[in-house]
Structure formats: structure tokens, C-alpha cells
C-alpha positions in Angstrom: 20.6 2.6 -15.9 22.0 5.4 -13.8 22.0 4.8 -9.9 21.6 8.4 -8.4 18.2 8.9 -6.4 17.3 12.2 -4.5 14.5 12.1 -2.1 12.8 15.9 -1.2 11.1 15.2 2.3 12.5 13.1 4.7 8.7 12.2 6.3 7.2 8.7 6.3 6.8 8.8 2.6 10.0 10.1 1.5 12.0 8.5 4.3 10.4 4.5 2.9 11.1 5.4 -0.8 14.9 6.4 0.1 14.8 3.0 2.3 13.3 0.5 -0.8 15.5 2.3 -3.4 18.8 2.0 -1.3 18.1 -1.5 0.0 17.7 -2.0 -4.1 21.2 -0.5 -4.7 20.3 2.9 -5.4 22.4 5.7 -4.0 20.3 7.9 -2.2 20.3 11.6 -1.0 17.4 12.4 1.2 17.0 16.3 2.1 15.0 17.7 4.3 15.1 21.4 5.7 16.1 20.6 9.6 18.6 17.8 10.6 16.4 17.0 13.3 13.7 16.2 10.9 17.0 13.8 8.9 17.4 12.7 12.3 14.1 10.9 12.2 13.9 9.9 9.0 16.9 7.8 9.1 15.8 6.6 12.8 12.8 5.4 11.4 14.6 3.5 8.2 17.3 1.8 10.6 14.4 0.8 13.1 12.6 -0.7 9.8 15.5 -2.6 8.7 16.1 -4.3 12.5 12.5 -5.2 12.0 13.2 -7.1 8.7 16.4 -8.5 10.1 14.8 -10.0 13.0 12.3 -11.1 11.2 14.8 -12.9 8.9 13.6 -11.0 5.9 17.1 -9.0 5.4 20.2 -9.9 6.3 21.9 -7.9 8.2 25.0 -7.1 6.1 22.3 -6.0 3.5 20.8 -3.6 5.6 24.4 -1.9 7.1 25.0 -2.0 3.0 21.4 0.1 2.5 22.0 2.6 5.0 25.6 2.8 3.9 23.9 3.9 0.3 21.7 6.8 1.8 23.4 10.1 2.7 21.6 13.2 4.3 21.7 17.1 3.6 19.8 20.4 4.0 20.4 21.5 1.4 18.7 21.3 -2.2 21.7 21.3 -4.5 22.3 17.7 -2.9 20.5 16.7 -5.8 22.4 18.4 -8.3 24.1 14.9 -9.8 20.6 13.0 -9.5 19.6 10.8 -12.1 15.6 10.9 -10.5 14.4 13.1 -8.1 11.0 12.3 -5.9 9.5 15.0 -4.0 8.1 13.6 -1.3 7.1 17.0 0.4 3.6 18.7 2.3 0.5 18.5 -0.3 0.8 22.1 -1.0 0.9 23.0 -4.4 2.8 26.4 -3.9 5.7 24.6 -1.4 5.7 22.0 -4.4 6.4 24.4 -7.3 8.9 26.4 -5.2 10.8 23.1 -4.6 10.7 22.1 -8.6 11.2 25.8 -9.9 14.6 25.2 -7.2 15.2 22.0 -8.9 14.8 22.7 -12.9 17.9 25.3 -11.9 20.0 22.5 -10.2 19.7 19.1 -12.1 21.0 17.6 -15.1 19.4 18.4 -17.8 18.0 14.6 -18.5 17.2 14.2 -15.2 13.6 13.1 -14.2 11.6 15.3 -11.5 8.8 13.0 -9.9 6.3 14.1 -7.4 4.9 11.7 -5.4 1.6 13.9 -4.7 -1.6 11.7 -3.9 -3.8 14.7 -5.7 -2.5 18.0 -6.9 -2.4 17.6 -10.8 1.5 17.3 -12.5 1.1 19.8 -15.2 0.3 22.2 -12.3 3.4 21.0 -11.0 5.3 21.3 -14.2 4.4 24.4 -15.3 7.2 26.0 -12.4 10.0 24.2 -14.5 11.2 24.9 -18.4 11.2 21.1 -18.3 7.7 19.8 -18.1 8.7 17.1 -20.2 10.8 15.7 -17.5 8.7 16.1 -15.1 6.1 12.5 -13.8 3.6 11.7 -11.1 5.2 9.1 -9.3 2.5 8.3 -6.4 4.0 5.7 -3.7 2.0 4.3 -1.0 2.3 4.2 2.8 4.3 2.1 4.1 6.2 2.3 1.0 8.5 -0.8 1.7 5.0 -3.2 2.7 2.8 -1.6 -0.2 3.8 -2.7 -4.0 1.8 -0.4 -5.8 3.2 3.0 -7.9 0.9 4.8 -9.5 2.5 6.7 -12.1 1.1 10.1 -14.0 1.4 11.6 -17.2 1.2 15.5 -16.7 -0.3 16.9 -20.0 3.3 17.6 -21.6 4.9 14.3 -20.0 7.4 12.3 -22.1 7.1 9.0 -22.9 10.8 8.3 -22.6 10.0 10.4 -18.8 7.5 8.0 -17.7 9.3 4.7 -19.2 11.9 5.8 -16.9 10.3 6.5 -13.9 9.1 3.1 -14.9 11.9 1.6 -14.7 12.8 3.0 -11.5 9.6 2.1 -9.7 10.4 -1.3 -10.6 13.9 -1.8 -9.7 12.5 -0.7 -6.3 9.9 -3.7 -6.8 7.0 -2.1 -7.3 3.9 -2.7 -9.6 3.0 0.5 -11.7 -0.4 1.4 -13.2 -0.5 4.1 -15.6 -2.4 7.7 -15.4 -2.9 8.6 -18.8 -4.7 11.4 -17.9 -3.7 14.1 -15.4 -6.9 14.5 -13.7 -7.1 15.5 -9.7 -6.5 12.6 -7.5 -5.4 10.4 -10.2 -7.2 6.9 -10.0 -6.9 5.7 -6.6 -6.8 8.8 -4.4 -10.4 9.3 -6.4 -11.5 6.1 -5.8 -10.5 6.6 -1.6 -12.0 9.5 -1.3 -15.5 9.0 -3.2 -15.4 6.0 -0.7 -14.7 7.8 2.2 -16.7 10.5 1.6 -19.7 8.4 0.8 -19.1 5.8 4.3 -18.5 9.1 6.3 -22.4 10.9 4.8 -23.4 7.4 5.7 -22.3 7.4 9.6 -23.3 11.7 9.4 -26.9 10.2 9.2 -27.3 7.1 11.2 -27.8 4.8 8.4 -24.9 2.5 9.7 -22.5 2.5 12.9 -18.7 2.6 11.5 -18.1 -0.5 12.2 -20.7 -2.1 10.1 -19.8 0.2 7.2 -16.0 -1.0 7.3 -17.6 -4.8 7.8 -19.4 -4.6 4.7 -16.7 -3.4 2.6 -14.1 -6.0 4.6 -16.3 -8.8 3.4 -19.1 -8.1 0.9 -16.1 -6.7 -1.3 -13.1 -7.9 -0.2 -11.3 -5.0 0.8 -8.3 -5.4 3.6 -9.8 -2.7 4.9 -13.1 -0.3 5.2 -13.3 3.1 4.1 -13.6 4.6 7.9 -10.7 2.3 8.9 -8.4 3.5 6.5 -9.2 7.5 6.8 -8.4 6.7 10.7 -5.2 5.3 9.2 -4.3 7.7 6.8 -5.9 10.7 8.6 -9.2 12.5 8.5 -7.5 15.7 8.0 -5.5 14.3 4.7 -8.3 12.6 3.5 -10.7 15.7 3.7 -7.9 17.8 2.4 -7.8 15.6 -1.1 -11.2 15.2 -1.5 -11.3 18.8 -1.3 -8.6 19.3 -4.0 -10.6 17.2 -6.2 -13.6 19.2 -5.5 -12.2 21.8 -6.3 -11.3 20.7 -9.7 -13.4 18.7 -11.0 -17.0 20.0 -8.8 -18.1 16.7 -9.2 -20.2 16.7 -6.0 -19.4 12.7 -4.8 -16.1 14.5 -3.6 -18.1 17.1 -1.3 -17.1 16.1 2.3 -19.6 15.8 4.8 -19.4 18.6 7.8 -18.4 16.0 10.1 -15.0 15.2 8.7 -14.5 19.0 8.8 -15.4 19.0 12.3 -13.6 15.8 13.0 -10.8 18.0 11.6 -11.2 21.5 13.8 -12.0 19.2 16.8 -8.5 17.7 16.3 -10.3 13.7 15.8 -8.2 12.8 12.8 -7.4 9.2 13.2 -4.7 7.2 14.9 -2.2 9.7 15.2 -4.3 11.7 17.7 -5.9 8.8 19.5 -9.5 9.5 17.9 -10.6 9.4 14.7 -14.0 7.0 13.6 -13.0 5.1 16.2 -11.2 5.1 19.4 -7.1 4.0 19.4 
């Protein structure tokens, strides 16, 4: 199969898929609108790879090889000779259709347009291109070169020869792929998350457990790596409440109704790890 990967988004997401598809012999073009925001992405990939050299996972000609494969640009017609294209880009579904409206102008005409969204349905996606055949969920997870899973989505006018490639690619990259056949908001697991998380946080709202023992009994009476309060701390209150909202919005199923204190974890600025304060303190 064809080689040629562009990467939309040069963040944590679309900086680890350009790492795992060029460290699996994919040529890569990752774009992102400021070099300074290339600047990091690449920083973090080579900082990645020295972590998997010294840890004698990689060899160190491989990874010189990797970074050899991915090349950098501000510009969107850098993916103009793309086989696939990921966007990897803000959950926003306007900056999203801008990007793939952009794109259907661009690209080959076989070439596959993935989004890797977490929640915003693909045939809302699709419906900026004239090619919403070619056009796939392709949901990665953070960090993309630890996590194996892909979750891949049909948009209601998705082909099959579309997502068998995707497919294909996901794999090459060594991923595992589950299949949406359906292209409901949130997908399977971005649902399942944020019921979770909505339900542990109405939970802690009203004293009926501390965090911790909410995130214990999940760790151990079900097994999860994990709790629910853990992981939006990880992730980030402010992303989790934004896709249980999208979902809401949707579907009004009412488990996806966010308690008020995620929103005012969220105005108070207490979204998790990346501020220092989240469920719990870091």
C-alpha cells in the first residue's frame, strides 16, 4: 500500500500518530499553523524516542531513521500528495469542516480524510467535502505510541473500501481497531468515559463517596487501570465536560448531563493535571 501520511495538528495527538506511523515507515508531513507550535511537536517526538532508546526499546539508528521520515510545514497543501490524511486538530466542529472543505480541494482524489475526533459525528464532518465517501473516523488514544487501541467510524456515507483502508493503516502503525458501525456522538468509548465520569463526578457532587474511593472501586471491583475521576484529571475536566456535552447535545440522553461541579471545576480553572488541580491535587 501507498506510504504518504499527513498529520493536521501538530499537538499531543497529532504529534504521537506522526511518531508511530514514521517509526512504522510511513512518510509523514505534520502541519500545524505556527512553527513554534512544529517546534514542539517534533521536540516532544525526539524526547519520546531518547526515552525508548534508553530504555532499549528502539534502537537508535531506528529512531534517527523515524525522524528522518517526518517533515514539517504551515502550510495545508503539504498534504496535497497524501495517501491518508488524519486531522488531529481542536474539537471544534466548524475549525474541522474548514480544515476538510481545505482538504477535499487539495488531495488526490482516492485519498482517505480521517478525523481523529473523540465525539463530533463524521457525517457532520463529511458533509464540508464532495467526498464523504472518503472521509473515516479514525479515533487514536493518548499517548498514541503506549495506547493500542483505534477506534474507527463509519460516517453515514462511509465506504467500505474507505474504512478497510484506514484499517489497514491503523494497523501498520500496530494498533488494534474496533469498528463504529454507526455514527452516533461519542462513538463507543468516548460514551462509555463520559457516562462514567459524569456518573463518579454526581457521585462526589453529593457526598456519597470521596474520589478516591470511587476510583478504588472501579480500580479493583472492575478491573479498570484506572477510575473514572483519575482519568478526567488526566485527560482534563474541561475536555471531558466539553464531550459529554456534545453528546448531550445530540442524543439528550440525560446520563450525559454534567454535574455543575465539573462546570465549575472548569470556570474555576481545576481541570486536572495540567493545571495542578483537578479531583485531586498534583
Amino acid at each position: 500500500m501507498a506510504r504518504k501520511l499527513a498529520v493536521i495538528g501538530a499537538g499531543l495527538m497529532g504529534s504521537g500518530i506522526a511518531q508511530v506511523s514514521a517509526q512504522a515507515g510511513w512518510d509523514v508531513v505534520l502541519r500545524d499553523v505556527t512553527d513554534a507550535a512544529l517546534t514542539r511537536g517534533t521536540d516532544g517526538i525526539k524526547a519520546s524516542f531518547e526515552r525508548f532508546v534508553a530504555k532499549d526499546r528502539m534502537r537508535a539508528q531506528d529512531a534517527e531513521a523515524a525522524l528522518a521520515r517526518i517533515t514539517t510545514t504551515t502550510e495545508l497543501d503539504g498534504a496535497a500528495d497524501a495517501d491518508i490524511v488524519v486531522e488531529a486538530v481542536f474539537e471544534k466542529l466548524e475549525v474541522k469542516q474548514e480544515i476538510f472543505r481545505t482538504l477535499d480541494k487539495l488531495v488526490k482524489d482516492d485519498t482517505v480524510l480521517a478525523s481523529n475526533t473523540s465525539a463530533i459525528p463524521i457525517t457532520k464532518i463529511a458533509a464540508a467535502t464532495r467526498r464523504p465517501e472518503r472521509v473515516v473516523g479514525a479515533h487514536f488514544f493518548s499517548p498514541v505510541p503506549m495506547m493500542r487501541l483505534c477506534e474507527l467510524v463509519r460516517g453515514l456515507k462511509t465506504s467500505d473500501e474507505t474504512l478497510a483502508r484506514t484499517r489497514e493503516f491503523a494497523e501498520s502503525v500496530g494498533k488494534t481497531c474496533i469498528v463504529v458501525n454507526r455514527d452516533v456522538a461519542g462513538f463507543v468509548t468516548t460514551r462509555l468515559i463520559a457516562a462514567l465520569v459524569v456518573e463518579a463526578a454526581k457521585l462526589y457532587e453529593s457526598g456519597v463517596a470521596t474520589a478516591e474511593d470511587i476510583d478504588i472501586a472501579c480500580k479493583l471491583g472492575f478491573g479498570h487501570a484506572m477510575g473514572p475521576l483519575a482519568t478526567a484529571d488526566l485527560t482534563g475536566v474541561d475536555i471531558l465536560l466539553h464531550a459529554a456535552e456534545n453528546i448531550y447535545t445530540e442524543s439528550r440522553d440525560e446520563k450525559f448531563a454534567a454535574p455543575e461541579l465539573m462546570r465549575r471545576m472548569v470556570d474555576a480553572g481545576d481541570i486536572g493535571r495540567k493545571s495542578g488541580k483537578g479531583f485531586y491535587e498534583h
